[in-house]
C-alpha positions in Angstrom: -53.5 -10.2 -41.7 -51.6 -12.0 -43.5 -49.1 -13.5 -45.2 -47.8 -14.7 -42.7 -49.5 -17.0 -44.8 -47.4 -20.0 -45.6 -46.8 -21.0 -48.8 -47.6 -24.6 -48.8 -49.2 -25.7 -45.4 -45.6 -28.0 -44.3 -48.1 -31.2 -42.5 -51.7 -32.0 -42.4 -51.6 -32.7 -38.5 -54.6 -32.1 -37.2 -54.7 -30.2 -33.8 -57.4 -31.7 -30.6 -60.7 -31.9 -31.9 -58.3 -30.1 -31.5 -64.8 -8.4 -35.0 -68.8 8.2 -31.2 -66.7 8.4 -34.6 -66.4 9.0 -38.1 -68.2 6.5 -40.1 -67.7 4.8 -43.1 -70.8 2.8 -45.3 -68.9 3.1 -48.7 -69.4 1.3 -52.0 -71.9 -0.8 -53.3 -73.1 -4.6 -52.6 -71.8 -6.8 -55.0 -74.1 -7.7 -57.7 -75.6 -11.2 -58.2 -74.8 -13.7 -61.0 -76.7 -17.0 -62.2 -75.7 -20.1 -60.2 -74.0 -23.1 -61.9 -74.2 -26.4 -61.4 -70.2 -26.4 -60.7 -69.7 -23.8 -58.1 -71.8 -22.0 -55.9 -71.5 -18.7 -57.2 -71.1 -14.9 -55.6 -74.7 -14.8 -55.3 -74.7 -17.9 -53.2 -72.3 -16.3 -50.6 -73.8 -12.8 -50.4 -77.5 -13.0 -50.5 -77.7 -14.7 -46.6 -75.3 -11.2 -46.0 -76.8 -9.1 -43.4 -79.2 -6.2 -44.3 -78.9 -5.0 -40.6 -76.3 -2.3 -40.4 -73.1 -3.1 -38.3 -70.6 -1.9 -36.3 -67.1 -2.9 -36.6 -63.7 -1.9 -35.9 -60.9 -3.1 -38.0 -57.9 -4.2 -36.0 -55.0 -4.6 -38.2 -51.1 -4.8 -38.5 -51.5 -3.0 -42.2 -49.8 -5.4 -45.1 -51.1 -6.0 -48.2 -53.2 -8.8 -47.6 -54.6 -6.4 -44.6 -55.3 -3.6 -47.1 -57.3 -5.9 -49.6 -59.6 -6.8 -46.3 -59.8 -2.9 -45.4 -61.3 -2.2 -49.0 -63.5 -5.2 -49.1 -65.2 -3.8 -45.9 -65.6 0.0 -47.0 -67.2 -1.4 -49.9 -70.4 -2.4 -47.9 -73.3 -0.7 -47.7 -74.2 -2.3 -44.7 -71.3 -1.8 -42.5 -70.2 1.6 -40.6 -66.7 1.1 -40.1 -66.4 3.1 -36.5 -62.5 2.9 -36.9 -59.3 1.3 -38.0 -56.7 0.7 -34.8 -53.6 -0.3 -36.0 -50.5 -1.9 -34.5 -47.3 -3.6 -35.4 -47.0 -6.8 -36.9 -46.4 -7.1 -41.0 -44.6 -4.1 -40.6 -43.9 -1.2 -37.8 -46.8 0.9 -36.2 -46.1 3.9 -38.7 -45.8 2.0 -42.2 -49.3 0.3 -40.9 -50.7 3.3 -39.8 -49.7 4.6 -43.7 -51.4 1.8 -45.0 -54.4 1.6 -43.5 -54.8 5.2 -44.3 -53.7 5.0 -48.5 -56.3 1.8 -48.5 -59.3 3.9 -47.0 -58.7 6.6 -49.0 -58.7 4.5 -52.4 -62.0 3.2 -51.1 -63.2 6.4 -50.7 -63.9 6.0 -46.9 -63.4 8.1 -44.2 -63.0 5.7 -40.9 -60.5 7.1 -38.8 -57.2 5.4 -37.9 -56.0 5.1 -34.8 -52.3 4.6 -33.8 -51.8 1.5 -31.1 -49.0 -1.2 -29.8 -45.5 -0.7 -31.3 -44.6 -3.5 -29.0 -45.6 -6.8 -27.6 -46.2 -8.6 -24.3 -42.7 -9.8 -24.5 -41.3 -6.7 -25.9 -39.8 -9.2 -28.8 -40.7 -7.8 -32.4 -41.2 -10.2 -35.6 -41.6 -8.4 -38.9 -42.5 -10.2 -42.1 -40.5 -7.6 -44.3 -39.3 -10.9 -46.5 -42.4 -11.6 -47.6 -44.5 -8.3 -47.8 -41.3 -6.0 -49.1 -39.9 -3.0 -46.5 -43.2 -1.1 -46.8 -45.7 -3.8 -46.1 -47.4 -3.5 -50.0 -45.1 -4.7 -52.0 -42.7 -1.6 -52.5 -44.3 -0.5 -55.1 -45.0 3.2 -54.8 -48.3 2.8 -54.3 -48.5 4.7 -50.2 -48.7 8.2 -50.4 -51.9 8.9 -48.0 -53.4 12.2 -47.6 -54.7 12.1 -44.5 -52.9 11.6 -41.0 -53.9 9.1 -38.2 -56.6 10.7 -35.7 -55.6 11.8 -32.0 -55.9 9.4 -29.7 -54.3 5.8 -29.0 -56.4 3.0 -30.6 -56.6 1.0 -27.1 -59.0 3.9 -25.8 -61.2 4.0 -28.9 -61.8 0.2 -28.7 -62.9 0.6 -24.7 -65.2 3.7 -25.3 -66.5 2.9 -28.6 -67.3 -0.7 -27.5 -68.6 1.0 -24.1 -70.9 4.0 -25.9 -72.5 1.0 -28.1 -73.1 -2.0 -25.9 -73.6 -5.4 -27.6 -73.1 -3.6 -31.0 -69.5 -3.6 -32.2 -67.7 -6.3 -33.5 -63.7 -6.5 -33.2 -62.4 -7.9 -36.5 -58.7 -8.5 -35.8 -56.4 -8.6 -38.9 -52.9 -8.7 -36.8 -51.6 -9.8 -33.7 -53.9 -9.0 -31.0 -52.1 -6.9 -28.7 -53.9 -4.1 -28.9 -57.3 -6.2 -28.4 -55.8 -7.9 -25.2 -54.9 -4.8 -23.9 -58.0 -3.2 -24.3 -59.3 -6.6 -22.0 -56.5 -5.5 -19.6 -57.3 -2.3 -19.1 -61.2 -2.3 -18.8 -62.1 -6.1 -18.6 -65.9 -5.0 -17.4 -66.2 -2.4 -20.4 -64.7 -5.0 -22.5 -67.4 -7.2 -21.6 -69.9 -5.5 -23.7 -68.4 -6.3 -27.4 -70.7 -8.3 -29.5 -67.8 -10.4 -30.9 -64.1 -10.4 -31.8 -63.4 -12.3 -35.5 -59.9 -12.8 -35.7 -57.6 -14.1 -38.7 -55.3 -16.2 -36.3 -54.2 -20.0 -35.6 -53.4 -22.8 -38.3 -57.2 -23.7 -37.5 -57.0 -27.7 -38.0 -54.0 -27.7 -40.2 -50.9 -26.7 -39.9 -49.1 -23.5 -39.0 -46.3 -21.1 -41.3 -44.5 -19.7 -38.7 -43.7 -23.2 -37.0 -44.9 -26.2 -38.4 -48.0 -25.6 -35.6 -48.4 -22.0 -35.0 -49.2 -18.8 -37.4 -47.7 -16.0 -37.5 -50.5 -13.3 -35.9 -50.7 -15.7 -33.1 -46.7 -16.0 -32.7 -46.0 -12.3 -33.3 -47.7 -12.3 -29.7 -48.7 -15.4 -28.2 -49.6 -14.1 -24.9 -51.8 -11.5 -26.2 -53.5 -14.3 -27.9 -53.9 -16.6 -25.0 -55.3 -13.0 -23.2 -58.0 -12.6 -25.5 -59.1 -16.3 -25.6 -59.0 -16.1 -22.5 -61.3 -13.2 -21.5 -64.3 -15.7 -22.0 -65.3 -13.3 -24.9 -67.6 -14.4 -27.8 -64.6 -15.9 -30.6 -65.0 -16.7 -33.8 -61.3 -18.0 -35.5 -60.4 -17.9 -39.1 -57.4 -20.0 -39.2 -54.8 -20.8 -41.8 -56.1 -23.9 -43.3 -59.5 -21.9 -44.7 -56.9 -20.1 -47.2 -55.6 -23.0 -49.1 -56.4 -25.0 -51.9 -59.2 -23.1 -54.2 -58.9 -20.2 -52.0 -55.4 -19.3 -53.3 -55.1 -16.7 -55.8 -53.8 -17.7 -59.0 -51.5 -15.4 -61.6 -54.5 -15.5 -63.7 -56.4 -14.1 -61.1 -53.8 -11.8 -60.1 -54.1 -10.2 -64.0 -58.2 -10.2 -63.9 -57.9 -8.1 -60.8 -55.4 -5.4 -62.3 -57.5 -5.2 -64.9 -60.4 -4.3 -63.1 -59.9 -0.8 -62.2 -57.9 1.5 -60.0 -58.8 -1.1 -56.6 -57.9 -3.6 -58.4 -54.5 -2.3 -59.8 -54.2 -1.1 -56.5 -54.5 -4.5 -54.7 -52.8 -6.4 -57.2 -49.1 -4.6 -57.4 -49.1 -4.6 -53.8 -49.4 -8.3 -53.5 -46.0 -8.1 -56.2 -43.8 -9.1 -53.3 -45.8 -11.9 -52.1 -46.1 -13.6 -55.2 -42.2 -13.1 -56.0 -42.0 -14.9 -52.4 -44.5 -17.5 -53.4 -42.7 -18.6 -56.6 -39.6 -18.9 -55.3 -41.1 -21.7 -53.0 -42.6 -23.6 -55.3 -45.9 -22.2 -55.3 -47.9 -20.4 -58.5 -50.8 -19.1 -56.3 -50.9 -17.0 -53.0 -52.8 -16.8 -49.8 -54.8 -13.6 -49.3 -56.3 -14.9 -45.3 -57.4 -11.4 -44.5 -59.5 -10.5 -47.2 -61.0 -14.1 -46.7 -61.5 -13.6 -42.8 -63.3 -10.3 -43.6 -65.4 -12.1 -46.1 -66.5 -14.4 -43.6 -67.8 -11.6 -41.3 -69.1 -10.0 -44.3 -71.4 -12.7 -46.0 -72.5 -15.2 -43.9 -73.0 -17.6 -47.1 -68.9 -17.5 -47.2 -68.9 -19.7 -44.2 -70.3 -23.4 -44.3 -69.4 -25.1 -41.3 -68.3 -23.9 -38.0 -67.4 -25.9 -34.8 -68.0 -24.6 -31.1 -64.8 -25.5 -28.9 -62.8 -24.4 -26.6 -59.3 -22.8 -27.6 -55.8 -22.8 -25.6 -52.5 -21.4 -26.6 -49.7 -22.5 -25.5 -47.2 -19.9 -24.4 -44.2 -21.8 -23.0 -41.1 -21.0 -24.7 -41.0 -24.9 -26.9 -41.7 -26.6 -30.5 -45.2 -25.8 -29.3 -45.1 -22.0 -28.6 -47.8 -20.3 -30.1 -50.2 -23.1 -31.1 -53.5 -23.2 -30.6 -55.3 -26.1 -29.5 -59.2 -26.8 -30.3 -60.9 -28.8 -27.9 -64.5 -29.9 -29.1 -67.6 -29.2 -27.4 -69.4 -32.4 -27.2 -66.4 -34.5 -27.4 -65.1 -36.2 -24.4 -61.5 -36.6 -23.9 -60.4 -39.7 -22.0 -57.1 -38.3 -20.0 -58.8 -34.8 -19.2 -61.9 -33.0 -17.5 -63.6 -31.8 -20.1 -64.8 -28.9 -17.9 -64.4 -26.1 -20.2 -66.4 -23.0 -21.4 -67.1 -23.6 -24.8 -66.7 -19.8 -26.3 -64.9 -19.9 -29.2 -66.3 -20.6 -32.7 -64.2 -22.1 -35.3 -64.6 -21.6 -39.4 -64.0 -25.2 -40.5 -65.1 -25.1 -43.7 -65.9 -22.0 -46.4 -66.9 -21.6 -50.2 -63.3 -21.5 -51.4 -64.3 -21.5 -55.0 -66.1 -18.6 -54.7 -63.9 -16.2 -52.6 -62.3 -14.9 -55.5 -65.2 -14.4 -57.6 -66.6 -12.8 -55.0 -64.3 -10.3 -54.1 -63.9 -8.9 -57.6 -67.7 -7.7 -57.6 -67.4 -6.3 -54.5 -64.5 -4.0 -55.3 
């Protein structure tokens, strides 16, 4: 992730019809509550979870919002988190490498984390230090990892460790996904055998905070983007528009969580940046798009509708750079061929009531 995450989405265009190492099962599965007639409750969202064990790498440009999806994952005891590969994005490759590291270790997991892109495909860099503060979590004090990133560039790990577990490990990209596309670059055939890439990317069906059509982990690398859409791998998209409205954290929220316990304090101050940023546009509430992106991976029950299409993003240098267009599959559009591959699945709708809910029993 990421924040990166607008404040208040700027139009309500629609666009077309428009996821061998150290491993890490931390933590405990949330506990269930009793249902109300109101809102589906946590126990809604996490009992269709997954009992299967799976195999994930986290991909991620380490910011706060990044951090709170890294601990919602080594929570589960039904995920082995092969590794974290980090890259630049919220903030440079070291800070995130920092990050990722102080956020495993408060979870008490050992993943390793691997180092990756400090650059992109255009060699142009866009921080988000505005909104995250110069460290990424709110500079707060709250980085001080023991441990160092593992040997190794994260590009590799992704090809072997998708390659020594065929059709097992899912790619759950956080950031911009340069290191992802050049992984497909580099070994398109190895590549071939991931069982899916989840991404937090696009402004979905709504509209973008970057540009008033394109999000930031798409525009911090468009063409890295448009690479891994591309590749004809198995999608699934977690755009912008699933983080608004009831999803949004609240300040009342924000004070439940610090009470919580050392996670929660944790998570909270380092969203203190973010929220300074959020008030002083008009907004009382925040969007945490990471943690809710790893959610959806997480708990199948999250996620209530999805829609199979066929994504494109544009990458000439206009209004339009950086957006990514849905086309529909079983919609036919009257000026065009409608001879597409239909690969990428898109979250259109999730239980936004619950997400927060949710992700204070899990931590």
């Amino acid at each position: 992730m990421n924040l990166k995450n607008s404040i208040k989405l700027l139009l309500t265009a629609a666009l077309s019809a428009a996821v061998c190492v150290s491993v890490c099962a931390c933590g405990s599965q949330p506990e269930k509550q009793q249902s109300t007639t109101d809102a589906p409750t946590t126990a809604k969202v996490t009992e269709a979870a997954s009992t299967e064990p799976r195999k994930i790498i986290i991909d991620s440009d380490t910011g706060a919002d990044d951090a709170s999806a890294l601990i919602l994952a080594a929570k589960q005891k039904n995920v082995e988190i092969l590794g974290v590969t980090v890259l630049v994005g919220n903030v440079d490759l070291e800070q995130s490498s920092k990050n990722a590291l102080a956020a495993l270790e408060l979870a008490g997991c050992d993943a390793p984390v691997y180092k990756g892109s400090a650059d992109t495909f255009t060699g142009e860099l866009k921080y988000a230090n505005s909104v995250f503060g110069n460290d990424g979590m709110g500079d707060a004090d709250l980085i001080h990892p023991k441990k160092q990133a593992a040997e190794g560039g994260a590009v590799d790990f992704i090809i072997d460790t998708v390659k020594n577990n065929p059709n097992e490990v899912e790619l759950i990209s956080l950031g911009p996904s340069t290191n992802i596309a050049k992984a497909i670059k580099k070994a398109p055939d190895e590549m071939k055998k991931v069982k899916r890439i989840w991404t937090m990317g696009t402004a979905g069906l709504g509209a973008g905070n970057a540009s008033p059509v394109a999000e930031f982990n798409v525009y911090a690398d468009a063409e890295a983007f448009k690479i891994m859409l591309d590749s004809g791998l198995p999608i699934t998209v977690i755009g912008l528009d699933m983080c608004d409205g009831d999803a949004q954290w609240t300040d009342e929220q924000f004070v439940q969580l610090e009470a919580l316990n050392e996670t929660g304090r944790f998570v909270a101050k380092s969203f203190g940046k973010i929220r300074e940023f959020y008030k002083k546009n008009g907004s009382e509430s925040v969007m945490n798009c990471d943690a809710l992106a790893m959610m959806c991976v997480l708990y199948p029950g999250f996620v209530r509708k999805t829609i199979n299409t066929h994504a494109s993003c544009i990458t000439d240098h206009s209004e339009a750079y950086s957006q990514v267009i849905f086309y529909k599959e079983g919609f036919t559009y009257d000026m065009i061929k409608n001879d597409f591959e239909y690969h990428v699945v898109l979250v259109s709708e999730v239980n936004k009531s619950a997400y927060f809910n949710t992700y204070l029993e899990a931590i």
